[in-house]
Wavefront OBJ file of the C-alpha trace (Angstrom):
o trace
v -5.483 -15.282 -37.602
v -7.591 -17.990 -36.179
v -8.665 -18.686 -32.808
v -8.066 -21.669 -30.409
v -10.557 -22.794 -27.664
v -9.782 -21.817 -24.303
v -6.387 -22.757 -23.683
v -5.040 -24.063 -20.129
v -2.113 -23.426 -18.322
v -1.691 -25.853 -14.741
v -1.014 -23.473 -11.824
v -0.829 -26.543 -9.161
v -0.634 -29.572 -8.847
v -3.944 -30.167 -8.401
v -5.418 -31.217 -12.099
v -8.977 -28.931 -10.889
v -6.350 -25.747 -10.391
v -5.662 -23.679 -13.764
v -5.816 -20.388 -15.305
v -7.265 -20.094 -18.632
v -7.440 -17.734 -21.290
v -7.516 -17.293 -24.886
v -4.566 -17.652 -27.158
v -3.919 -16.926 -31.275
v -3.106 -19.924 -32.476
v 0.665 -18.792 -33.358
v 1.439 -19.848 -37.299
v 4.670 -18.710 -37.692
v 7.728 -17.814 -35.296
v 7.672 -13.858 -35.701
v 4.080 -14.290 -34.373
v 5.496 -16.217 -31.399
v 7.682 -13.975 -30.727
v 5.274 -11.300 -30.602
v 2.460 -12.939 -28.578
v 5.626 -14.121 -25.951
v 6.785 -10.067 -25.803
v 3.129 -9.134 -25.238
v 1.943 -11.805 -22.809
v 3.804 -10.639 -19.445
v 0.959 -8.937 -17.688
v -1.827 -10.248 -19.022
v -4.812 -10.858 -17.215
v -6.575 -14.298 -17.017
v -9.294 -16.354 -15.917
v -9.150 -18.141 -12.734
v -10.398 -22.018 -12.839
v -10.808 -23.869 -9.315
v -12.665 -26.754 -7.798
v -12.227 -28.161 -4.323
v -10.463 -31.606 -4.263
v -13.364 -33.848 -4.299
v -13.806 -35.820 -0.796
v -14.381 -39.093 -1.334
v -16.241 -42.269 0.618
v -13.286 -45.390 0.689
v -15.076 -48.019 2.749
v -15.621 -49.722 -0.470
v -12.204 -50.413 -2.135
v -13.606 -52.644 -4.729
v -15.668 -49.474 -6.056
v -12.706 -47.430 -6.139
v -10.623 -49.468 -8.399
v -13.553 -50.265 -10.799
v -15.196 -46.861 -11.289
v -14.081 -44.966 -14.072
v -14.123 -41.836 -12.264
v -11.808 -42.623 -9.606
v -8.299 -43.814 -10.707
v -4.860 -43.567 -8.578
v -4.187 -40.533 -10.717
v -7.456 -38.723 -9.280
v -5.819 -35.560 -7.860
v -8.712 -35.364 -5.206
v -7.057 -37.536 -2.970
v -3.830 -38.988 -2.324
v -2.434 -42.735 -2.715
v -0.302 -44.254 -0.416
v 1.570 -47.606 -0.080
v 2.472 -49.929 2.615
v 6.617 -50.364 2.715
v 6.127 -53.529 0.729
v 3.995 -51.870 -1.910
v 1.202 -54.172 -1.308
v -1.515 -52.619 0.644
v -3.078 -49.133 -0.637
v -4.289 -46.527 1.462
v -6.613 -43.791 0.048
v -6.355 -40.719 1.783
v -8.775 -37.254 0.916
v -6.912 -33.940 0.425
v -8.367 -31.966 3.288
v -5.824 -28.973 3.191
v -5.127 -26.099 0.512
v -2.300 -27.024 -1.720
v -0.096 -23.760 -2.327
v 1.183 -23.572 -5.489
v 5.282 -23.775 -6.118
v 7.118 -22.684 -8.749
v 7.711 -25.802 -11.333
v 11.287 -24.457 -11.653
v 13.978 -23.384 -9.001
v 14.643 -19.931 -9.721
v 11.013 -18.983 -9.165
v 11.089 -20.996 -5.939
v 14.294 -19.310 -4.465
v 12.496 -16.147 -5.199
v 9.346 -16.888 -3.440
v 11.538 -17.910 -0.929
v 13.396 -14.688 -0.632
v 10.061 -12.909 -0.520
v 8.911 -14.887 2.141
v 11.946 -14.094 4.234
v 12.285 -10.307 3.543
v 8.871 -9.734 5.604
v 10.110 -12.093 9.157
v 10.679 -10.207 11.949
v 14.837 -11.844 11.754
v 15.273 -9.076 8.848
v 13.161 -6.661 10.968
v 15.463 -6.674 13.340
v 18.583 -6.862 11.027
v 17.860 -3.933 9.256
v 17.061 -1.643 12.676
v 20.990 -3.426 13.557
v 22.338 -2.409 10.663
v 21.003 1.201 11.626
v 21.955 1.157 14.608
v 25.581 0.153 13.654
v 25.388 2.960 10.867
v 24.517 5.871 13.548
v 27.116 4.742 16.026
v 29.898 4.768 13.007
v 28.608 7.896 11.876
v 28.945 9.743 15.583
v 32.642 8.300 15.653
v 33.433 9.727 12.445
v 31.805 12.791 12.874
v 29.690 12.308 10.180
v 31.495 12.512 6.836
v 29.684 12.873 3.306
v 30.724 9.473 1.993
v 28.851 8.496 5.643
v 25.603 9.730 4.216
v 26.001 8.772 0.796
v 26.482 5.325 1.781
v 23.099 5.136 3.477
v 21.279 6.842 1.031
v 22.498 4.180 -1.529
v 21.879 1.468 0.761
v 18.367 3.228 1.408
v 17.644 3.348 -2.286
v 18.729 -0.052 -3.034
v 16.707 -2.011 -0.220
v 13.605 -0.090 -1.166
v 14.325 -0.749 -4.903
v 14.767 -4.347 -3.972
v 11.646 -4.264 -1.316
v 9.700 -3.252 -4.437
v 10.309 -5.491 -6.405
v 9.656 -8.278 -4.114
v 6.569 -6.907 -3.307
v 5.193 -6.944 -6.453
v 6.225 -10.611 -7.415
v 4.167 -11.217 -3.465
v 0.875 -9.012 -4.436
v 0.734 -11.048 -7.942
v 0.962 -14.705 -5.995
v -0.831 -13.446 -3.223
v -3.895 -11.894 -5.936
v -3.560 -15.383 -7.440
v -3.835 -16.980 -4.060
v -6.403 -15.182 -2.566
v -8.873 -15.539 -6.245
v -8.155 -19.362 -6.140
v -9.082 -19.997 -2.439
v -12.425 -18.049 -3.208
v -12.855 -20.423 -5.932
v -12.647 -23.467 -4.138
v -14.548 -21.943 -1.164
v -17.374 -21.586 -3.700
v -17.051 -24.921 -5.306
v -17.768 -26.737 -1.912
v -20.263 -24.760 -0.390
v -22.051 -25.664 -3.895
v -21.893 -28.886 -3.259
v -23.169 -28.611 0.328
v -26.128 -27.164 -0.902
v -27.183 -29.375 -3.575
v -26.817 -32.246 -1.153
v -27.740 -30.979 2.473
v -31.289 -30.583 1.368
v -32.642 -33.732 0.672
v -30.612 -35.246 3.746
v -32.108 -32.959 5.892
v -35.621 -33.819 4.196
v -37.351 -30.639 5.493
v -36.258 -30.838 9.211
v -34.756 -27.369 10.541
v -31.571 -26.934 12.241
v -32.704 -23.526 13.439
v -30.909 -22.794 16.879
v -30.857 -20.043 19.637
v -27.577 -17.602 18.258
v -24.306 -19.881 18.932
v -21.965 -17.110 20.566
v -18.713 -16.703 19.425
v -17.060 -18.929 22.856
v -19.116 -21.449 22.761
v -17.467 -22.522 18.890
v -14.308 -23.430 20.238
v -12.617 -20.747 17.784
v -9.041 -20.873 17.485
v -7.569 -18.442 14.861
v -7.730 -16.246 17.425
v -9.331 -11.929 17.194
v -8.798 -10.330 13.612
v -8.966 -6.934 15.071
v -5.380 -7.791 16.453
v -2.355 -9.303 14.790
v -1.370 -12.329 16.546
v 1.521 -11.624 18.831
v 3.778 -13.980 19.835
v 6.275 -12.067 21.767
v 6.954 -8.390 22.981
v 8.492 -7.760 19.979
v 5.093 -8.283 17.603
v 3.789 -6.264 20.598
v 6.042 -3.033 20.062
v 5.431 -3.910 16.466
v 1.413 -3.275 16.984
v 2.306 -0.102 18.702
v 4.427 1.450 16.186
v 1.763 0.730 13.257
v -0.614 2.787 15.282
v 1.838 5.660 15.663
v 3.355 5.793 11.973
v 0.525 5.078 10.475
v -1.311 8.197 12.631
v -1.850 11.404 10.914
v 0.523 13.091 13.727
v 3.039 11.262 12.185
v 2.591 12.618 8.804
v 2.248 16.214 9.917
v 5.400 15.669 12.291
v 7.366 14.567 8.879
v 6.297 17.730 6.522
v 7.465 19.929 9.461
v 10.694 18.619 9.191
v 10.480 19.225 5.666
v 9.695 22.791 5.812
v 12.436 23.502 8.647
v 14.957 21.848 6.453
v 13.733 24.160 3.863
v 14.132 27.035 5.941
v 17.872 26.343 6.545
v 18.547 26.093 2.856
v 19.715 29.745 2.406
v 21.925 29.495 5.799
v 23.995 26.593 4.284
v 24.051 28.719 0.733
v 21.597 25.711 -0.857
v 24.828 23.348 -1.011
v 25.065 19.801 -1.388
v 25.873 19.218 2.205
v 22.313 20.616 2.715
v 20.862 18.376 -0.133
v 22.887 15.297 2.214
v 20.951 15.838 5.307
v 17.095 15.587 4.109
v 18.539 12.695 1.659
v 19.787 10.886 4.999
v 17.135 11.835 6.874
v 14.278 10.385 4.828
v 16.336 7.365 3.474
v 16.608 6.335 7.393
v 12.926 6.899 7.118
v 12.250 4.824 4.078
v 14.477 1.897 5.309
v 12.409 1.522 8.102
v 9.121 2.136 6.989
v 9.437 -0.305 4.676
v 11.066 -3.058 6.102
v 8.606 -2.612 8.490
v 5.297 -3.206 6.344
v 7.024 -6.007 4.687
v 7.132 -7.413 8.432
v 3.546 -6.378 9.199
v 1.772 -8.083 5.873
v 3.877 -11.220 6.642
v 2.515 -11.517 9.493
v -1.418 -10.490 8.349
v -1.000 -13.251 5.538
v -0.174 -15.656 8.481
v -3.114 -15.033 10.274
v -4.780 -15.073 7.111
v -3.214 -18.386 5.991
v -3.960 -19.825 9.814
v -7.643 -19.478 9.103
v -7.372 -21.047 5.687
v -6.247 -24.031 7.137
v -8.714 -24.693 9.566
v -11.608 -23.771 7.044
v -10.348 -25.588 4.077
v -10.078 -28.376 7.041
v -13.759 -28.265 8.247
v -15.413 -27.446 4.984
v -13.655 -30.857 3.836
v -15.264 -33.042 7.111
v -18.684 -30.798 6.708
v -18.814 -32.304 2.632
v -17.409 -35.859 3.500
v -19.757 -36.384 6.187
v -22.790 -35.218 4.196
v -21.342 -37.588 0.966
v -21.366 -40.621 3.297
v -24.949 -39.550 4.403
v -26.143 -39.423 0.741
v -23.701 -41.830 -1.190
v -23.221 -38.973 -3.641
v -19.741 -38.974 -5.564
v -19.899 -36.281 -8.198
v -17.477 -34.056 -7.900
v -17.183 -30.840 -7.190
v -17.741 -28.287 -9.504
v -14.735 -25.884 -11.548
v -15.953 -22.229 -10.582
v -14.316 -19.896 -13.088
v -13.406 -16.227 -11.756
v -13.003 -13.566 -14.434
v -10.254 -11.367 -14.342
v -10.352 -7.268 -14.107
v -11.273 -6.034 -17.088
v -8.393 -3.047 -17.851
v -7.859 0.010 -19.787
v -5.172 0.400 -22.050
v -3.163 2.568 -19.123
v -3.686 -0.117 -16.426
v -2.693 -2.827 -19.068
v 0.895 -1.216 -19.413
v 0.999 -0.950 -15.594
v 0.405 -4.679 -15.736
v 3.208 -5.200 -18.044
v 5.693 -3.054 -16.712
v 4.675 -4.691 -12.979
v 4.923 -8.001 -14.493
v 8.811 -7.495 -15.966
v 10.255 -5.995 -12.450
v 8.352 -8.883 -10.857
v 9.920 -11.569 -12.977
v 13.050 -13.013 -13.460
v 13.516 -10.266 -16.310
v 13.555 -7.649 -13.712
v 16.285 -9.720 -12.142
v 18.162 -10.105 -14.404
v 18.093 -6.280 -15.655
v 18.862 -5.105 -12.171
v 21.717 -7.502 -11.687
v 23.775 -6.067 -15.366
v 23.031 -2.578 -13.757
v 25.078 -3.588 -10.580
v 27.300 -5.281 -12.521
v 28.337 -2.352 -14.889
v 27.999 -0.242 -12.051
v 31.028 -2.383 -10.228
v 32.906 -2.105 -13.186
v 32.915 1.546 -13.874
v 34.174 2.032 -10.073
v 38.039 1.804 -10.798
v 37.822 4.051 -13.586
v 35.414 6.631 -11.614
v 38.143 6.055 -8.760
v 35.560 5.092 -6.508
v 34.715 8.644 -5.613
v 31.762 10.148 -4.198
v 29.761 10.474 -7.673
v 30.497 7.235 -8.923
v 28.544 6.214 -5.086
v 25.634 8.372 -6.251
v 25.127 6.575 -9.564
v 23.425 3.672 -8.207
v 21.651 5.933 -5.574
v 20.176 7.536 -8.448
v 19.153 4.606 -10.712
v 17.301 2.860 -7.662
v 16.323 5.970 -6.290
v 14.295 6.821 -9.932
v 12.822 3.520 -10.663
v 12.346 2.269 -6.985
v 10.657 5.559 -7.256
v 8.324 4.655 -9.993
v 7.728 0.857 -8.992
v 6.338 2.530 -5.909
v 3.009 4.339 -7.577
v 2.712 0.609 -9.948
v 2.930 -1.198 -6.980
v 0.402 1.422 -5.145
v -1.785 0.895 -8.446
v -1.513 -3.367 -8.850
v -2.443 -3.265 -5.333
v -5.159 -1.012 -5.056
v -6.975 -2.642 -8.154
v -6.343 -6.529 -7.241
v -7.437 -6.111 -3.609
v -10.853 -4.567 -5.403
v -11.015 -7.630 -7.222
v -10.019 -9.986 -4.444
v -13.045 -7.932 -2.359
v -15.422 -8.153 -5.307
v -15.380 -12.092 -5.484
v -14.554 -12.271 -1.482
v -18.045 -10.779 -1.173
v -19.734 -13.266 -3.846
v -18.779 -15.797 -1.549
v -19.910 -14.607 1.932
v -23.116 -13.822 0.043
v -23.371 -17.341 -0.850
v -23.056 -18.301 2.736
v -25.753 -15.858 3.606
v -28.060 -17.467 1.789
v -27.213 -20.969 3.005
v -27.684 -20.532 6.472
v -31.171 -18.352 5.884
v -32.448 -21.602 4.000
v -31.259 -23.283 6.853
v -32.676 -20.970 9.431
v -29.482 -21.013 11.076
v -28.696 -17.842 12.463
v -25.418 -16.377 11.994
v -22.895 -16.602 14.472
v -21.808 -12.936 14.568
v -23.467 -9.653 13.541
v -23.503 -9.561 9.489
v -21.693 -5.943 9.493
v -18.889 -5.273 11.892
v -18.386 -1.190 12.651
v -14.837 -0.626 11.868
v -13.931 3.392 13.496
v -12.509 5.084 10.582
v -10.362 7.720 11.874
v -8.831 11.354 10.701
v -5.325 9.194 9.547
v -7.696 6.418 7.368
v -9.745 9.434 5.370
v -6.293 10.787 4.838
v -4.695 7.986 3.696
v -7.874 6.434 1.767
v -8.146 10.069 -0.033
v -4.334 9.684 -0.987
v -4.639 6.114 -1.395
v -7.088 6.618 -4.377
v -5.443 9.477 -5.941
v -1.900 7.163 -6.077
v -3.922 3.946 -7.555
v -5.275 5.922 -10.689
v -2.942 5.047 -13.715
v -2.517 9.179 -13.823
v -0.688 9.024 -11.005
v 2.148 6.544 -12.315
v 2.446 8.222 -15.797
v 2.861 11.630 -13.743
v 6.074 10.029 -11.471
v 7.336 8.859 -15.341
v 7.165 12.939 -16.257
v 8.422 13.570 -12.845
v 11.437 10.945 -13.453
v 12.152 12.160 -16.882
v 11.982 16.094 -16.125
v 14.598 15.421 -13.117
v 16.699 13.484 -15.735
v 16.752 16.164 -18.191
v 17.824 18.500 -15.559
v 20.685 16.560 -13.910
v 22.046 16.128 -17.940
v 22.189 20.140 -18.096
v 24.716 19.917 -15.109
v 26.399 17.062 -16.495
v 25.337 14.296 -13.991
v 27.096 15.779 -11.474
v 27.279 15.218 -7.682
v 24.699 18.450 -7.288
v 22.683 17.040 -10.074
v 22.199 13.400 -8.720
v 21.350 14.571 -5.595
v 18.789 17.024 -7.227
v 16.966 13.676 -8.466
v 17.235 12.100 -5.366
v 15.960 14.543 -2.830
v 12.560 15.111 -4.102
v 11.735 11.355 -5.088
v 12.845 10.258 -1.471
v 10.896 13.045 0.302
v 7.257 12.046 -2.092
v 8.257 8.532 -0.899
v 8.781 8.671 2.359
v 5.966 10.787 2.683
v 3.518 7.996 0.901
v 4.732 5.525 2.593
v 3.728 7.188 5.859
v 0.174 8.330 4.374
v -0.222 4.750 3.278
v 0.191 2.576 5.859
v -2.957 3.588 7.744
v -4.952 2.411 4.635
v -3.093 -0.851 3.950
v -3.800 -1.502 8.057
v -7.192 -0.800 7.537
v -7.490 -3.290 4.420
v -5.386 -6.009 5.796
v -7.985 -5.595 9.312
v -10.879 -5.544 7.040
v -9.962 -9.070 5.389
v -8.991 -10.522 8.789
v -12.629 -10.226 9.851
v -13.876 -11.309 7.025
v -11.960 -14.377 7.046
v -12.785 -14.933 10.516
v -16.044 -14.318 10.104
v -15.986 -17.267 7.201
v -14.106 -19.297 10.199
v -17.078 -18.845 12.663
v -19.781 -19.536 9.556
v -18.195 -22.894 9.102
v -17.775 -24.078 13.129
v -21.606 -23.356 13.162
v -22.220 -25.265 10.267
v -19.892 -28.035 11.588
v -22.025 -27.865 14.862
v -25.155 -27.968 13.315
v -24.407 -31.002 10.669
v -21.918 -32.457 11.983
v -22.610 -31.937 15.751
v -20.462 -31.646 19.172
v -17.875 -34.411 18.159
v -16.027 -33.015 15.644
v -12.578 -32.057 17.139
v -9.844 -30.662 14.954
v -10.625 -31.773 11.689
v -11.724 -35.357 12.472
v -14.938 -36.468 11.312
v -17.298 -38.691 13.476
l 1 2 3 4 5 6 7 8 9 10 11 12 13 14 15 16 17 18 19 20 21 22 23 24 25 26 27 28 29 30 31 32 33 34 35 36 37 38 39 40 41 42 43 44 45 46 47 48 49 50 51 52 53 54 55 56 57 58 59 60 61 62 63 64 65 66 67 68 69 70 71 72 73 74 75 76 77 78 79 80 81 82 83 84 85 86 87 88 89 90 91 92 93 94 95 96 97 98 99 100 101 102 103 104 105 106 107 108 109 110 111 112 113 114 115 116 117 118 119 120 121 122 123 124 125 126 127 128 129 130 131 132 133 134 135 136 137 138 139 140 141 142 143 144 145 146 147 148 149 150 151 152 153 154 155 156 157 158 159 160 161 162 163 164 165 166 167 168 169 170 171 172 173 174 175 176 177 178 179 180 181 182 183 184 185 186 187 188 189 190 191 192 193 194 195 196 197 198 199 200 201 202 203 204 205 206 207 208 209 210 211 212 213 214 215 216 217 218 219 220 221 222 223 224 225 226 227 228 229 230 231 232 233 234 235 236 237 238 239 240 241 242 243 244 245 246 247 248 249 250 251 252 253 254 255 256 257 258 259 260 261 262 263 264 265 266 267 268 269 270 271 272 273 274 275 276 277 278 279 280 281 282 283 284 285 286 287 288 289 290 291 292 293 294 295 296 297 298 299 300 301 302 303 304 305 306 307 308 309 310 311 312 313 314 315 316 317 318 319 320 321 322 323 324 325 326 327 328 329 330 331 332 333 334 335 336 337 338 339 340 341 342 343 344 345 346 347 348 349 350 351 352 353 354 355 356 357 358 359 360 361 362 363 364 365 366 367 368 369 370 371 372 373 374 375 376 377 378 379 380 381 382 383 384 385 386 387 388 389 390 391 392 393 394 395 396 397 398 399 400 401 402 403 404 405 406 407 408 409 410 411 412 413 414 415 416 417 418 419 420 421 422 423 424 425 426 427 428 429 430 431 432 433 434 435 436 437 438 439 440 441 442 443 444 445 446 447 448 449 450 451 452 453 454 455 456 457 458 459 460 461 462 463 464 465 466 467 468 469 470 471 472 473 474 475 476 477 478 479 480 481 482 483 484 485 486 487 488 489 490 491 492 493 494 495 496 497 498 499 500 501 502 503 504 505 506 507 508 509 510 511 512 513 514 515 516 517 518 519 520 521 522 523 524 525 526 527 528 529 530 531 532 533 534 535 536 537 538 539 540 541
């Protein structure tokens, strides 16, 4: 079979933005059908260039070069109301990619909501509510079973959303590197000969006296007592008090087994107790990384912003108009294991997952009447989203783990780039090059249990787990007893993960912050020292 060049496929709007890998050259339709059934997953290069900023003081240039055009997507065209008049206008901001079609926007969408503190606070409401009904009715069975399907189903859907936000936010996060790169290459291929030997060496600028504004990484922002409570309780679930607190509970439920005979009443408590657990802890690191990716996306802004005045103002010192150049970012390079994980991660992150989950609910509705909506046919779905929400949770551990590597990899690559510029510069950095982060008791735990749950070993043991607890409820028929059998150990491994795991994903999430802030201070000293004091808020002089 022969083999294409490197084939493209657009991931913006920006003509400089695409991923590219390499492609079969399909000859006949049972080989397109197999390279479309095998391509979910797979990993590709990353192409990126910074939109070009160009110099418009000289329209007449503009229209006659062959290089810039009004379909240049390094800057924008605009019109007076009569059509007349053109006005060019440089693309100072990063462009986040949408979704060409709607379905994949309304997801995104849906995403983005599911981590705002407004479904925070629904689903601790809807808990509330639950608790309250539950103390009126004294508690029934179908009370419980109700939650723990409700339990199962948000954290089935919660995974599946966040695996459709770690593969944008991977893609994201690898693109803005990209760019990053492609400017500051440009900056220093031109900043030397404008600077013709003179130093801009300085006393150390201090962090004040930069006029910083994405405010300390160390902290989420808070914006009301409720992100404040919201700090608090990270520290305390995340703690490794918590996590002892939570197997105690285990073991006294355990020891209250033979009291209540070992009956399914007793199988209903721990199943309530840790699907309360799982609702929340969830929900509630959904809210947390929304609002790390909005700090995150904060200081974006204002670097993408800066780094855009810092190039235009040296272009107009120099004349220069190449543009920028396309850096290319490899992808991870997988085993055969992590390449399934990819694929499997890929489907429940797609519209395929969607659309598989939906015909379960759907048969699942329709089997009610004839089940008489009793208390098993309640279990059935509590079970299905129980298992796989069960086994999307080590892939999702597993994407994650291996695409923030890669995201730190190329993340570094860049910041050592900087270093270099500013020692040819003799410009001193403005902060210390290493920042002591206290690693506690909870982050060795979690790190230790972190790694263990991001080896592929770890997701093809829950798949033995899943199908040994399937094999056993078919020997009691699928049963009430045997449904809660699968549910009960899958929701007490989960819970407890989820508690273990937090501390790392914290720690991770703090460790980028600073980094990103630390690329935020790197660029307000180079704007000081090129640029000078009169740059205010992305406006050049």
């Amino acid at each position: 079979m022969a083999a294409v060049p490197s084939t493209t496929e657009t991931i913006m709007d920006n003509k400089a933005i695409t991923k590219t890998y390499q492609l079969p050259a399909p000859q006949s339709f049972l080989e397109k059908c197999v390279q479309a059934i095998l391509s979910p997953g797979k990993q590709c290069n990353i192409r990126s260039s910074a939109p070009t900023q160009q110099v418009f003081e000289d329209e007449k240039f503009l229209h006659s070069s062959s290089s810039l055009d009004n379909s240049c997507s390094d800057y924008k065209v605009k019109y007076d109301s009569d059509g007349t008049n053109v006005k060019h206008e440089n693309i100072r901001e990063y462009i986040v990619q949408e979704r060409p079609n709607l379905a994949g926007r309304i997801f995104d969408l849906v995403t983005h909501l599911a981590g705002t503190s407004f479904v925070f606070i629904l689903a601790l409401i809807i808990l509330v509510v639950w608790a309250i009904i539950g103390g009126v009715y004294h508690a029934p069975d179908s009370w419980q079973i109700v939650m723990q399907d409700g339990s199962s189903i948000q954290c089935y859907v919660s995974d599946t959303l966040l695996m459709r936000q770690q593969q944008n936010h991977h893609d994201h996060m690898i693109t803005i590197v990209a760019q990053l790169r492609s400017r500051l290459h440009t900056v220093r291929r031109l900043i030397g000969p404008i600077l013709q030997g003179k130093s801009v060496a300085s006393a150390p600028l201090k962090e004040q006296d930069l006029h910083d504004d994405v405010g300390d990484a160390r902290e989420l922002p808070v914006e009301n007592w409720f992100d404040l409570i919201c700090n608090y309780v990270s520290l305390v679930v995340g703690s490794v008090y918590f996590f002892f607190i939570y197997w105690i509970g285990m073991f006294i439920w355990i020891g209250f087994g033979k009291l209540l005979n070992w009956s399914d009443e007793w199988q209903l408590y721990i199943n309530t107790a840790t699907a309360v657990e799982l609702t929340f802890t969830s929900v509630f690191l959904q809210n947390i990384r929304h609002r790390h990716m909005n700090y995150i996306s904060r200081c974006v802004s204002s670097i993408f912003c800066m780094d855009a005045v810092l190039e235009e103002t040296i272009r107009r010192q120099s004349g220069d108009r190449e543009k920028n150049p396309v850096i290319e970012i490899e992808a991870e390079k997988v085993k055969i294991g992590s390449r399934t994980i990819d694929y499997y991660a890929h489907l429940v992150g797609s519209g395929v997952g969607a659309v598989i989950s939906a015909a379960v609910f759907i048969v699942w509705l329709a089997i009610g009447n004839t089940m008489h909506w009793n208390s098993n046919w309640w279990l059935i779905i509590g079970t299905y989203t129980g298992l796989v929400g069960f086994l999307d949770g080590f892939a999702l551990r597993n994407v994650y783990f291996r695409e923030n590597n890669h995201i730190k990899t190329h993340l570094q690559t860049l910041i050592d780039e900087e270093y270099s510029l500013f020692q040819s510069l003799g410009l001193p950095l403005p902060h210390d090059s290493e920042t002591p982060l206290n690693k506690s008791l909870a982050y060795k735990l979690s790190a230790f249990i972190g790694h263990i749950c991001s080896q592929a070993y770890s997701v093809y043991a829950a798949v033995i787990i899943i199908i040994g607890l399937i094999v056993a409820a078919g020997a009691l028929k699928f049963n009430e007893t045997a449904q809660l059998f699968c549910n009960t150990p899958t929701m007490i491994i989960e819970g407890a993960l989820l508690i273990v795991l937090i501390e790392a994903h914290n720690f991770t999430n703090l460790k980028n912050r600073i980094k990103f802030r630390h690329i935020h201070l790197r660029r307000l000293a180079l704007i000081k020292a090129i640029v000078g004091d009169d740059y205010v808020s992305g406006e050049s002089v």
